[in-house]
N, C-alpha and C positions, 0 to 999 in steps of 0.2 A: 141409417134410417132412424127416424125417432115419432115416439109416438104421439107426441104434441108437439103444436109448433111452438117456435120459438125467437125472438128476435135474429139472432146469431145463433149457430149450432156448433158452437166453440169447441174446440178438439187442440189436442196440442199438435197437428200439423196445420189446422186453421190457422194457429195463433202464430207459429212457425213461417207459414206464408206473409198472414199480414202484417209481419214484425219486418219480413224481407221486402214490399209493396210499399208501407212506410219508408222506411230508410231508402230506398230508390228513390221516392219522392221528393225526399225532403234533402239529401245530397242533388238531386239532378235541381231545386228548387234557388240552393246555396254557390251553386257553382254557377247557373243561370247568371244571379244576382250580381255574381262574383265576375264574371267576367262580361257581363253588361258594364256593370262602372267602369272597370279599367279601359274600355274602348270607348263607354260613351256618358262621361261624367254626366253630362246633361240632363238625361233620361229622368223623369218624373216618375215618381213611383206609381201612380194609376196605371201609367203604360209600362211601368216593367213590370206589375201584378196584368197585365192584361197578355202580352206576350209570354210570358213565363209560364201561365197557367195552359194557353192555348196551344204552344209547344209540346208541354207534357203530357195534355191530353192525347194530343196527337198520334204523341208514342204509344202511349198507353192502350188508344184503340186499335193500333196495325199491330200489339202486341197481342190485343184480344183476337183480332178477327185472323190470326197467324197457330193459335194456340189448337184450334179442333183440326186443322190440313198436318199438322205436325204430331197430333196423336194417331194420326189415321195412319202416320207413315212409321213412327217411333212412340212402342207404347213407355218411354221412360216419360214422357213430356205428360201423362195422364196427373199427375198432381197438379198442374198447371190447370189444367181444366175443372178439375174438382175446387177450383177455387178462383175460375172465374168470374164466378159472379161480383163476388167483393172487389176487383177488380174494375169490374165493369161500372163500378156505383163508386169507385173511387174518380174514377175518365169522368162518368155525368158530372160529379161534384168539380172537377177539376174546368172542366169547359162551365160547367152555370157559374164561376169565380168568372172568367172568361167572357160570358157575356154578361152577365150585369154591368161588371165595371165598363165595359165597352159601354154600354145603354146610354150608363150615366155620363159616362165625359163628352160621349158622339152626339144622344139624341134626349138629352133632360132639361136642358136650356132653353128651348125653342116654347113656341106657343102651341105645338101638335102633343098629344098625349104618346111618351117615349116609346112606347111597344106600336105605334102608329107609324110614328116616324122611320121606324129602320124598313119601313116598305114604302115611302111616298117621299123621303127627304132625293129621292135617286129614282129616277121615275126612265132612265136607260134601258127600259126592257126589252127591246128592239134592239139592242146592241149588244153583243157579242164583246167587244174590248170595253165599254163601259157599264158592262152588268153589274148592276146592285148586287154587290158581294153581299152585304149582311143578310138579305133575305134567306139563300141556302142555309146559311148557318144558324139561324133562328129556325127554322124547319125543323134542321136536324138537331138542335137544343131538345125542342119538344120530342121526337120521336126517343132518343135518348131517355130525357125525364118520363116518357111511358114506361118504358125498358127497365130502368133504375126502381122505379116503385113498385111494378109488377112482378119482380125478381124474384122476389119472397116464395118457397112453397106452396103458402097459402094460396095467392092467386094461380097458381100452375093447379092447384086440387080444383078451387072453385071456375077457373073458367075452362078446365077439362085440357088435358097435355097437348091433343093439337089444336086449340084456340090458340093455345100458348106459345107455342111453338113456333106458328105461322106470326103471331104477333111479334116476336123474338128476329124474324127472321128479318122487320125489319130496318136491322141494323145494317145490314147492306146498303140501303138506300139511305140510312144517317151516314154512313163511309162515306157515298159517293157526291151530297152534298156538302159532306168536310169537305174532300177534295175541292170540288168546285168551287169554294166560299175562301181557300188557305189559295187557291191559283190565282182566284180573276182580283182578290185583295193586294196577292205579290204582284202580280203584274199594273195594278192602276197604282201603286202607291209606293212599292218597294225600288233601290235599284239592285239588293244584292239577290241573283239568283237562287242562292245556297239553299233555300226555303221548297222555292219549286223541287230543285234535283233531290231533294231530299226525298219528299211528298213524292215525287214520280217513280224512284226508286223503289219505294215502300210501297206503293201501288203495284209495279212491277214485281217485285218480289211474293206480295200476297198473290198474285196470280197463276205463278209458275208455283206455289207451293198447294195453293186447290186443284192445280192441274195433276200434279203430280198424285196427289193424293186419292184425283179420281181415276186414275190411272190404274191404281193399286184396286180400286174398289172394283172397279172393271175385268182385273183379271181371276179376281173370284166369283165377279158373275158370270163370265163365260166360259169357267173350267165346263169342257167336257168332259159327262156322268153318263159314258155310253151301257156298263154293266148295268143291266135290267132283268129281273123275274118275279112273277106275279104281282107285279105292283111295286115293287122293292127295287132299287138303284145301288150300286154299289158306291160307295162314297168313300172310305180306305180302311187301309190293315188296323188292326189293335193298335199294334206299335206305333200307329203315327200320332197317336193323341198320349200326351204326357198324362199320370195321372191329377186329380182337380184341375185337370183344363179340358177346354175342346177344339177343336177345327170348326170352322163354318164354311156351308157348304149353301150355294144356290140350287135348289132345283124347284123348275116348273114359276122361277121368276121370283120365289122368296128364300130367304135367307135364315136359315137353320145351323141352329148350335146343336155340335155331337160332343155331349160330355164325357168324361170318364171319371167314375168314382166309385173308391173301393175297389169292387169284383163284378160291378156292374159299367154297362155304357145306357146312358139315355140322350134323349133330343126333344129341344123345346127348341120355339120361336126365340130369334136371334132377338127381337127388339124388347126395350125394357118400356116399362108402362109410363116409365117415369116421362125423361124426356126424350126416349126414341135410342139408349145408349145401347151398343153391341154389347149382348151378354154374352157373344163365345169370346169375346177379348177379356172378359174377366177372368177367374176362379174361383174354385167353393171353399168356402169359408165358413167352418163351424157346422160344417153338412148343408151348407146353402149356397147356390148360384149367385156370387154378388157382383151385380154390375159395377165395370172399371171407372163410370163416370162418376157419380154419386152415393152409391154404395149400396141402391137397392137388390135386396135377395127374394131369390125365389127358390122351391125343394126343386131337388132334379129331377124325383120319379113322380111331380103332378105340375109342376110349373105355378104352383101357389106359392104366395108372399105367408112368412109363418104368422100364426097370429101376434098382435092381434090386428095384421094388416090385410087387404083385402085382394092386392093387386094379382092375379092370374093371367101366364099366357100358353098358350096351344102348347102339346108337347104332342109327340109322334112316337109308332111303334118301331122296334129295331130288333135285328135279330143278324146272328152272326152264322158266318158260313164259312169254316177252313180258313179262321182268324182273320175274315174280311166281316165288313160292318155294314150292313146294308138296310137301307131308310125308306119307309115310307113314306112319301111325301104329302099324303094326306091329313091333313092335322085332326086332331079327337077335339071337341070344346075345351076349351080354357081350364085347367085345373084340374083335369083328367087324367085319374093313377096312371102309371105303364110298370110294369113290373122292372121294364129296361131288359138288358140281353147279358147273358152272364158266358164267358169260354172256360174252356177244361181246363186249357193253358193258360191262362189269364195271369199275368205275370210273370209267366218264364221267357 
C-alpha cells in the first residue's frame, strides 16, 4: 500500500519481474526476427515488426488471462498477479506497435481516412469466410487502450473498485475479438495452420484452467456448515487454522475469513476493498490482514485499513466451544472492534 500515488510503485520484486517481462520480450522479439530471415529472407521489415509484435502480444494476453484461474488453484503463482498489470500495459504497447504499422502499410495509401478504412476497405460483413478481419481487432485495440490507461490506482480510487472492475472485465471480450481477428485473418490470407492450433490450443487451455479453478471455488461454497446454536455455525477446530492465516468459510451465501493471531481467532469479510482479492488467502503481516493480491491491509479485531487509510470491511463475532470455533454469520458495520475468541488451550 502506499500513501500517495505514484507513477510505478517500484519495489525490488517489481523491478525483479519487470527485468524478467523485458528479457522475455526482447529474446522472444530476437529469435522471432531470427528465424524469420532464415526461412524467409524476403520478409520486409513493416511486416516482420507487424507479425512479431502481434504474436507476442498474443502470448502475452493468454498469459494474462491464465494468471488469476492459476492463483485460484496454486497460491505460488500470486507474484504473477501482483504484477499483472505491467504486463498487461506491456501486451497494449505490444498489439498498438501491431496495429499502427498494420494501418500504415494496409490502409494509409488510399483516398479514405486510415482509421476509416480498416472498416469500409472489406465491406464482407455478411460473410462469415470473408469477414473483415481488421475490424475485431481494432475493437479490441481500443478496449485494451481503455484497460492500459485505466490501470493506474488512481482511476480504480476515482471511478470506485466496482466501476473498475466491471470495466476491467472487459478484457474478455478484447480476448475473444483477438481470437476472431488472428482466425478469420489465418484462414483468408495464410496457408500455414501453426497460427490457428496455436490460438485454439490457448483458447482451450484458458478454459479448462477457469473451469478448474471454479470448481475449486464451488467446493468451498458448498461445504456443509450443519453445527448450529444460537445464531452461531460451527465452522472448525483451533488446530485447523495455522497461526497468521485463516480458512474461509461460506455461510448464508458469503465468504468469510476465520483468522488466527497470536491467542486470539477473528473473522472479517473475505473480500478486499481494493479489487475484490480473497483476504483469507493472505496472512498478517506486521499485525495486519494483508491481501495476497496487492498488498492491501486491514486490523483483524475491526477490519479497518490502519491509518492513514480509510478502507474498512464487516467483521463478525466468534466464540469458541471445546476447541471448536463457531461464527456468526451476521456481519457488525464495517470497521466494528470484536474482541475475537481467545482458548485455555490455545496452542497446545
Amino acid at each position: 500500500m502506499s500513501v500517495s500515488y505514484s507513477a510505478v510503485g517500484w519495489n525490488r520484486q517489481k523491478k525483479l519481474y519487470d527485468g524478467i517481462i523485458a528479457a522475455f520480450c526482447i529474446t522472444y522479439l530476437i529469435l522471432f526476427a531470427g528465424f524469420t530471415w532464415i526461412f524467409n529472407a524476403q520478409v520486409t521489415f513493416e511486416t516482420l515488426i507487424i507479425r512479431s509484435a502481434s504474436t507476442l502480444a498474443v502470448i502475452l494476453l493468454h498469459i494474462i488471462l491464465a494468471i488469476g484461474p492459476l492463483c485460484r488453484l496454486q497460491s505460488k503463482f500470486l507474484p504473477l498477479l501482483y504484477n499483472r498489470r505491467h504486463l498487461g500495459v506491456t501486451m497494449f504497447f505490444l498489439a498498438a506497435i501491431h496495429g499502427v504499422f498494420s494501418i500504415l502499410q494496409f490502409h494509409a495509401l488510399g483516398n479514405i481516412h486510415p482509421l476509416l478504412s480498416v472498416f469500409v476497405s472489406n465491406t464482407n460483413y455478411d460473410s462469415l469466410a470473408a469477414f473483415p478481419f481488421q475490424a475485431p481487432g481494432f475493437i479490441a485495440l481500443i478496449i485494451l487502450m481503455i484497460m492500459a490507461v485505466t490501470s493506474h490506482d488512481f482511476w480504480l480510487h476515482n471511478l470506485s473498485p466496482r466501476l473498475w472492475k466491471t470495466l476491467h472485465m472487459f478484457v474478455y471480450m478484447a480476448y475473444a475479438l483477438v481470437v476472431m481477428h488472428v482466425m478469420l485473418g489465418v484462414i483468408q490470407y495464410e496457408q500455414n495452420p501453426l497460427l490457428v492450433i496455436l490460438v485454439f490450443t490457448g483458447s482451450i487451455s484458458l478454459i479448462v484452467l477457469h473451469l478448474l479453478a471454479a470448481q475449486k471455488e464451488r467446493k468451498t461454497d458448498e461445504a456443509k456448515l450443519t453445527a448450529k446454536q444460537d445464531g452461531f455455525v460451527m465452522v472448525c477446530k483451533i488446530t485447523d487454522i495455522e497461526n497468521t492465516r485463516a480458512k474461509i468459510f461460506c455461510v448464508e451465501k458469503e465468504r468469510i475469513a476465520v483468522y488466527r493471531h497470536e491467542d486470539r481467532i477473528y473473522a472479517i469479510h473475505n473480500v478486499c476493498k481494493h479489487q475484490g482479492g480473497p483476504l483469507g488467502e493472505g496472512r498478517i503481516l506486521d499485525g495486519c490482514i494483508t491481501c495476497p493480491w496487492h498488498g492491501y491491509q486491514y486490523l483483524p479485531h475491526n477490519g479497518q485499513s490502519p491509518p492513514p487509510f480509510k478502507e474498512k470491511v464487516s467483521t463478525y463475532a466468534i466464540k469458541i466451544i471445546h476447541e471448536e470455533i463457531w461464527l456468526n454469520p451476521q456481519p457488525f458495520p464495517e470497521g466494528t472492534t470484536q474482541t475475537g475468541a481467545k482458548s485455555d488451550n490455545y496452542g497446545q
